[in-house]
N, C-alpha and C positions, 0 to 999 in steps of 0.2 A: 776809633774802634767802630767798626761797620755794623749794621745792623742785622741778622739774621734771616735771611731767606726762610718765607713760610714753609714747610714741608708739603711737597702733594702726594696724593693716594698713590700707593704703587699698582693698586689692585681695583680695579671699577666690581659693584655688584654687581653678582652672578644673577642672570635672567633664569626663571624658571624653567625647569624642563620636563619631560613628560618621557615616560619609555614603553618599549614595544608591549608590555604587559597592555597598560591601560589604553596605548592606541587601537587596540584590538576589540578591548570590550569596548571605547568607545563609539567604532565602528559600527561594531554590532548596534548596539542603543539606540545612536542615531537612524539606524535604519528599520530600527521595529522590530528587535529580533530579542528575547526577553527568556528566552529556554536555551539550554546548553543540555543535551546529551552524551553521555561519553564517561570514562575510566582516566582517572587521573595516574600520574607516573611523570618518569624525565619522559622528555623537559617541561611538563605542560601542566604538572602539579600546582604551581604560584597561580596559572593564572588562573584557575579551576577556584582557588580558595578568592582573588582577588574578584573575578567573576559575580560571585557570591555575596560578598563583601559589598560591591560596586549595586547590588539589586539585580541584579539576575539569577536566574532560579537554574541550579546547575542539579544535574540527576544523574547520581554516579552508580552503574551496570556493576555487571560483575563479571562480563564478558561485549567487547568491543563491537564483535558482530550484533547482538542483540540492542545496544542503544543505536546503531545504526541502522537499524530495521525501526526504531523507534523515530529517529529522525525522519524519515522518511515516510512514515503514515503520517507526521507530524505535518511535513509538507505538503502531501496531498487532502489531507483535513484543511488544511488553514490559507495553501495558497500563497505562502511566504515558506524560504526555504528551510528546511529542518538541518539543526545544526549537528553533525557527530564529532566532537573534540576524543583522537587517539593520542598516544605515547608516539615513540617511532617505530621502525621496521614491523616488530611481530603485532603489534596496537595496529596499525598502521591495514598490516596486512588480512585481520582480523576483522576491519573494518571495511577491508574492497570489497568482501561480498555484497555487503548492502548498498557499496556505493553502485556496483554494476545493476543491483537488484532494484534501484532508485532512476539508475539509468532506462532501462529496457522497459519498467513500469511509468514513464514516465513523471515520476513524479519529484518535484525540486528540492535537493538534501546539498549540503554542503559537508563534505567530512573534510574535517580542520584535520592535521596532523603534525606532532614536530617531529622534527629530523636531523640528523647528524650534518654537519659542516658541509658544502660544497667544496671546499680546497680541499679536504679530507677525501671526501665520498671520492671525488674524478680521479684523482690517484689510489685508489681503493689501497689508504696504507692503514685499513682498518679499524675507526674510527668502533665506538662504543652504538652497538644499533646500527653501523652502516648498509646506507641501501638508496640506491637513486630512486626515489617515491615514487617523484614525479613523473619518470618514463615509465615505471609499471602500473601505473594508475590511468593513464592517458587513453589504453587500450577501450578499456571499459566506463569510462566517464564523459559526459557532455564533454567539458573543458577541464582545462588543468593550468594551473600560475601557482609557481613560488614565489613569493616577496624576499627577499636579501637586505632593504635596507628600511630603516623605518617608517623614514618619510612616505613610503608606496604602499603603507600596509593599508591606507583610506583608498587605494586604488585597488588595490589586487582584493578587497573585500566586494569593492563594489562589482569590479566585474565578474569575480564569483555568484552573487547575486543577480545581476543581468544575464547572466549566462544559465544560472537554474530555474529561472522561472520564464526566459521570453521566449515567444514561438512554444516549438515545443518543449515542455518541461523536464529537467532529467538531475543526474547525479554530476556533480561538481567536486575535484580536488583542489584542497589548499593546502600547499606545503611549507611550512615555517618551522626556518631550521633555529637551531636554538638561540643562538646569538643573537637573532634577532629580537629575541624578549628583552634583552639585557642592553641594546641601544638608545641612546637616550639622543632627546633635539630638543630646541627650545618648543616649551609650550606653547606660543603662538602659533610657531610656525606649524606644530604636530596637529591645531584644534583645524588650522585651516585646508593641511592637507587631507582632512577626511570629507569623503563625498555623503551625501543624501542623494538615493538613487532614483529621479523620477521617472515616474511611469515608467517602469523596470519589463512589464508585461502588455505591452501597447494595445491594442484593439487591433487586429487588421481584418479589416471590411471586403468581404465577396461580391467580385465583378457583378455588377445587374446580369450581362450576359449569361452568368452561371447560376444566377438563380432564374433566374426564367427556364433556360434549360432543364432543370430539376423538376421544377413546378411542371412544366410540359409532361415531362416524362411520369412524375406521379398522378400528372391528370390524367394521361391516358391508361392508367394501370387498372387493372381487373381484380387482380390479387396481389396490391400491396402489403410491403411488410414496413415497420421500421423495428432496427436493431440500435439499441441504446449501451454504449459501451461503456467503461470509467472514467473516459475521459469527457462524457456526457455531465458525468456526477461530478467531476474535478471544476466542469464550468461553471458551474453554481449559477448556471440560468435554468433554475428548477419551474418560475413561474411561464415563463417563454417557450421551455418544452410539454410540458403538461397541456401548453395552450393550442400547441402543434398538434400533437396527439389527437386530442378531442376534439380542435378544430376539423381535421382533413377525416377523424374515423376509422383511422387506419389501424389493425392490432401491432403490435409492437411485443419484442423479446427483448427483455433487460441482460445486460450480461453479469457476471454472479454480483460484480460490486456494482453496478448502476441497480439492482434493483432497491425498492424504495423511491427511485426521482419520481414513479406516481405508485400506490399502494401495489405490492404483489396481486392483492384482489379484485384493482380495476378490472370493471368486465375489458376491457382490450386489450390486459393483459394476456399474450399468449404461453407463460412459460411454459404451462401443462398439456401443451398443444406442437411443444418443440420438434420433435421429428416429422408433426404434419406440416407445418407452416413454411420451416425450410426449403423442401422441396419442392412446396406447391405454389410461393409465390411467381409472380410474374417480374416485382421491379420488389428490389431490394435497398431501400436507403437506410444507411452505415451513419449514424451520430455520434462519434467518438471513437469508435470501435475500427479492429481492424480485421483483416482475413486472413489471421494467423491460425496456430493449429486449433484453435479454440474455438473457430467455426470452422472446422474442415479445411482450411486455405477455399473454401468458394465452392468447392469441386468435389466429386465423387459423386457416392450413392444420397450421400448426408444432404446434397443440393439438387437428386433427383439425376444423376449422371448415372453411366452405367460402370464406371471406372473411377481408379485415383484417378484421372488426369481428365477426364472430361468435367463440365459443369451443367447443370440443366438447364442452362438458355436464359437465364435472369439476368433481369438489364438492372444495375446496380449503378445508384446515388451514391456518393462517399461527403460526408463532411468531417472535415480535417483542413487540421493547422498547419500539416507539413506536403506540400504538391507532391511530393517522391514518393508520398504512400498510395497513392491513385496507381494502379496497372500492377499492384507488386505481387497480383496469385491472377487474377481476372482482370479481366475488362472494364475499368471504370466511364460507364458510357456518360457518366453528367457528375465529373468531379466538382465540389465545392469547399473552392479552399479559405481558411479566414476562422479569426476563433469562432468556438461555439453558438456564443452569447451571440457574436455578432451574423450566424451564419441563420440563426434559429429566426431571428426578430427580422429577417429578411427574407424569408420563407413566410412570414406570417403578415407582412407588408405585401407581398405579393399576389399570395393566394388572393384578397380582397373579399366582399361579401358574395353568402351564397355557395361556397364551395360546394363540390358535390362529394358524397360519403361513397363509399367502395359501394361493387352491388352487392344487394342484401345476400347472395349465394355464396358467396365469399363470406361475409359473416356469418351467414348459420355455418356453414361448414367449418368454421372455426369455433364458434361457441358449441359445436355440436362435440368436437373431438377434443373438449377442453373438459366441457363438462363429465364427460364418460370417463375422461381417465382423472379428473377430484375424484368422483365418486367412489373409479376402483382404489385410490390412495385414501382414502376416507378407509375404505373397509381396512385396508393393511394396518392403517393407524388404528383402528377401534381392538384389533388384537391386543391380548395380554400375555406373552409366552412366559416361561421362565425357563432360565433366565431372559430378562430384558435381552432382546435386541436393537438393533439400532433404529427401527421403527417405531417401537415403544417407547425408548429413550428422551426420541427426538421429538415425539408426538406431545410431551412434556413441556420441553426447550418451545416445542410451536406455541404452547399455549401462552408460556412465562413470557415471552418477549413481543406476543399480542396487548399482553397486558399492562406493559412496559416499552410504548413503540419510540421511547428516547434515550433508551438504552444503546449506548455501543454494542455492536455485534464482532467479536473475531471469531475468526474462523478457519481450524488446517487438519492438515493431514492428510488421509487418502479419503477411505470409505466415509471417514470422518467427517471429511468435506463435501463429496459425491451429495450423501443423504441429507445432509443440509442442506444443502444448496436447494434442492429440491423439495425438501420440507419444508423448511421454518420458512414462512411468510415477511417479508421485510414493508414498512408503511411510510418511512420515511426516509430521504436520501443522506444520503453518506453516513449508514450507521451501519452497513455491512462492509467490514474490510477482512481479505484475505491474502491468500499466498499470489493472485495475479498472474503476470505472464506465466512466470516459468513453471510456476505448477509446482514450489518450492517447499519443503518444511524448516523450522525452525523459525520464522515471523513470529509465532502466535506472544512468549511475553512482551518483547517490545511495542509489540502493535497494541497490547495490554496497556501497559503504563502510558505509552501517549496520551492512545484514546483515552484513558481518565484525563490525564494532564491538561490534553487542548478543548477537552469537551466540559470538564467539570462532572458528567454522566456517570451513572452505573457502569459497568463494564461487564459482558458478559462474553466468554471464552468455551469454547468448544473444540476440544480437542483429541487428537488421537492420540493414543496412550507410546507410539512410536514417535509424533508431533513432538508431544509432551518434552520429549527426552534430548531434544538438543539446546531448549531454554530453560529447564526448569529451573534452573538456578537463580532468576529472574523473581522466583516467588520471596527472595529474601527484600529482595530490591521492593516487590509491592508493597511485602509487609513496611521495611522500614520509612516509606512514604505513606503510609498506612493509605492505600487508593481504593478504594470502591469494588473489588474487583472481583467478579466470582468464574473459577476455572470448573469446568467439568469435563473430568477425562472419559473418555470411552475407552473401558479396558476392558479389552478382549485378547491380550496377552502375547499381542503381537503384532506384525509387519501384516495387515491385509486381514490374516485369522493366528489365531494360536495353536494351530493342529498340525502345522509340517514336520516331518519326522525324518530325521539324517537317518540315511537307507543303510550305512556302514556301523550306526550303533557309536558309544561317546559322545561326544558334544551333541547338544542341542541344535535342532535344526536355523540357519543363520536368522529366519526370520521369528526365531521364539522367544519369549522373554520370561521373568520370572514368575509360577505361573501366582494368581491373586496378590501380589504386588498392591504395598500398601502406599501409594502414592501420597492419601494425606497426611499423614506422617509428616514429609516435607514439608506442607505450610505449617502443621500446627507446630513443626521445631522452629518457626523463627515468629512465634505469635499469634497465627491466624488462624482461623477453623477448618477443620479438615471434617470430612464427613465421609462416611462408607454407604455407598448408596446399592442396594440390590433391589428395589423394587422402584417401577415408578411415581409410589403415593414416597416413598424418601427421598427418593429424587426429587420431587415437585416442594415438598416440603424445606428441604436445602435449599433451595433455588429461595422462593420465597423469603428466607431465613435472611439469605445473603443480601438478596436485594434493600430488605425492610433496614437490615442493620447497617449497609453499605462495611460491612469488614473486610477484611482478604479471605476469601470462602475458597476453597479446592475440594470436588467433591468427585470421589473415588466410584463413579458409575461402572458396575461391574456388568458386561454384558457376555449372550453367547459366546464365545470365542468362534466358533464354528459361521458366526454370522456372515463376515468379512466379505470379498471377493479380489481376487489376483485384479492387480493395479486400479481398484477403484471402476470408473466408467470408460478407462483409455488402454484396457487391454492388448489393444490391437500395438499399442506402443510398446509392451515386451514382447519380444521376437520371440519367447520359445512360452506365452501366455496360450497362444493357438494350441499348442502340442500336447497340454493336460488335457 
């Protein structure tokens, strides 16, 4: 009788394995990215709680567009890209605003989105959410990559991330469709295929030829200007500008979010001097900034031209990251291309000792026309009408946020914005953010909750009572993260003013709204303090209240209605604005 063959294993053990949930937030981790913005839903619910779970800090909106307006100041604060996690199609679509609005503003956002099946979607046999993302996304964003399997999800992360932050910075789609949560690979192989993205945003360094050129042309200027745009403030070479500035002498106009890279009160600050300086310089150098409609495109009357189409003769410096912006309204007679940082510290390399300061005629004639028109804005401000308007208002706001210059500043609307912009004094860089290119509303809560998030700061919000009404929902969102944040509306009960009047009688006229509208109502139903402010000693005193307490403050500033004016400062852009 024969002996018994030992038995061998039918079955070897299973090697660990890892799936597309955690290879996603691993991704992220590895790469420094520690905030998640966004609305959970199919399919994207698990990884929002896993996310969390995992030590990432997830901040769930209560409307898609709104935390992608948050991702995206997010990015332009920190210089790493701002993440927006949507659901699919209507999330999804919800979310292109700010991806396009992250796009054009240049600033680097990544909206994650899931999505229904590729086999599904291409035969459109109607999948649950079906919708091809990624071609409707493509139009409007830097770059676009879907991931399909899981092994590429370390790939299609990083190049999402390379892609929002180098050169010039913008909006990025990622689309993951659902199934890819649910694949699974072994864990070695899932840890190895995720990348760490070096130097994601390179340096690139400007020709000597082109800073000479530059230098040439600002040496021989008469009446130099510089203009400091947001993407001056994006470069976070604050001490290299300010050293340019002061070194060469030259006055300089912030544009609304660069101001703060030197105090609004630097005497060479020209803001209060804007429509003389424009026209009257000789050579114009562009620091971040472009010749979009927000300086005239270059041309007109606004540059001393006698028409839209002509410009008054200024020989114009540009420094910028992307050459295709050079020629794209004017003549860029001494382009300088290369990041900021590195454009700025080469400029200031070259000048050498001794530089010569503009002629004194040139700055008196700038401090002359600076100072006269403080003074006539001083008198406006030292008014008390009643009700408040928007000069009384804000003459408030100027004080509170002198006193508090690390305070975040947001900022929307129309008049809203206009009067700020031009009031409130800003002392430190990147604490004023706004609506930017497009001249957009609805920014203001998401720009809210970042700005506490990546700053840790007070938050202080200034908004139009029209602004107000396409985020406020958002005040749920501050209260339950309880943020630092104090909103104050300018209600004047309407679009511009609260006075138009339907010629035919019944409805209200399209730009009226309800009239004394008790806004803080809404924060104080999810918590927070709500204040009814009609004069500006309650005004000042809310303000105050909010700041000292850090709670979620909303304070129902009720002004003229009559105040307003048709489209703010850009009249000339409604076509039938001329005809009243």
């Amino acid at each position: 009788m024969g002996t018994a063959e030992p038995q061998v294993a039918s079955t070897q053990a299973q090697a660990p394995t890892i799936d597309g949930f955690q290879l996603v937030i691993d991704a992220l981790k590895l790469n420094g990215i520690d905030t998640i913005y966004g609305l959970p839903g199919i399919p994207i619910t698990d990884l929002t709680r896993r996310a969390q779970a995992d030590g990432l800090r997830v901040l769930s909106f209560r409307h898609e567009q709104n935390a992608g307006y948050a991702a995206s100041i997010a990015g332009f604060l920190t210089q790493k890209p701002g993440i927006c996690l949507t659901v699919s199609a209507p999330g999804f679509l919800n979310g292109l605003n700010s991806l396009a609005h992250a796009t054009v503003n240049c600033f680097p956002m990544i909206l994650i989105s899931g999505s229904s099946e590729r086999e599904i979607v291409d035969l459109q046999q109607g999948d649950y959410e079906e919708m091809d993302q990624l071609a409707i996304a493509r139009p409007v964003a830097k770059a676009a990559f879907r991931v399909l399997h899981a092994e590429d999800i370390g790939v299609g992360i990083a190049r999402a991330i390379r892609a929002a932050v180098s050169g010039r910075p913008g909006g990025v789609y990622l689309d993951l469709p659902a199934k890819l949560f649910a694949q699974s690979i072994e864990a070695e192989a899932g840890a190895k295929s995720l990348i760490r993205v070096v130097d994601p945003a390179p340096r690139q360094i400007p020709a000597p030829d082109a800073v000479k050129r530059a230098l040439d042309l600002l040496k021989a200027a008469k009446k130099p200007l510089i203009i400091l745009g947001k993407g001056a403030a994006y470069a976070q070479a604050d001490a290299d500008i300010r050293a340019l500035v002061e070194k060469t002498g030259i006055p300089y106009l912030p544009m609304s979010m660069a101001k703060g890279l030197l105090p609004d009160t630097h005497e060479l600050c020209a803001s209060a001097a804007r429509s003389f300086v424009l026209p009257g310089a000789d050579v114009v150098m562009l620091i971040g900034a472009r010749l979009n409609w927000l300086l005239s495109h270059g041309k007109g009357k606004t540059w001393g031209g006698k028409g839209h189409k002509d410009w008054g003769g200024q020989k114009f410096i540009q420094v910028d990251i992307s050459p295709q912006e050079a020629d794209s309204n004017v003549r860029i007679d001494a382009p300088l291309v290369g990041d900021i940082g590195s454009c700025v510290s080469a400029l200031l390399a070259g000048m050498g000792p001794g530089w010569a300061k503009p002629p004194a005629d040139w700055l008196d004639a700038v401090h002359g026309k600076k100072t006269a028109n403080v003074a006539r804005m001083a008198e406006t401000l030292a008014k008390n009408p009643s009700p408040m308007n928007f000069h009384s208002a804000l003459n408030v706001v100027r004080d509170i946020v002198k006193a508090n210059p690390e305070a975040m500043f947001v900022n929307e609307g129309a008049n809203a914005l206009d009067f700020t912009r031009s009031i409130v004094d800003m002392y430190k860089p990147r604490k004023r953010i706004d609506v930017g290119t497009w001249g957009i509303m609805g920014v203001g809560m998401g720009y809210c909750i970042a700005a506490a998030v990546e700053s840790g700061q007070e938050v202080i919000a200034i908004e139009g009572d029209s602004a107000f009404g396409f985020s406020g929902m958002e005040v749920e969102t501050i209260c339950r993260y309880n943020l630092p944040v104090c909103i104050v509306i300018m209600n004047n009960n309407g679009v511009y003013k609260g006075t138009d009047v339907n010629p035919r009688g019944g409805d209200v006229a399209p730009t009226v709204f309800v009239k004394d509208a008790r806004y803080e109502k809404l924060m104080e139903a999810f918590g927070g303090v709500g204040v009814y402010a009609k004069t500006p000693a309650e005004l000042r005193k809310a303000m105050e209240e909010a700041i000292r307490s850090r709670r979620p403050t909303l304070i129902n500033a009720v002004i003229d209605e009559t105040a307003g004016t048709e489209s703010g400062r850009i009249t000339s852009l409604n076509p039938t604005a001329k005809k009243k």
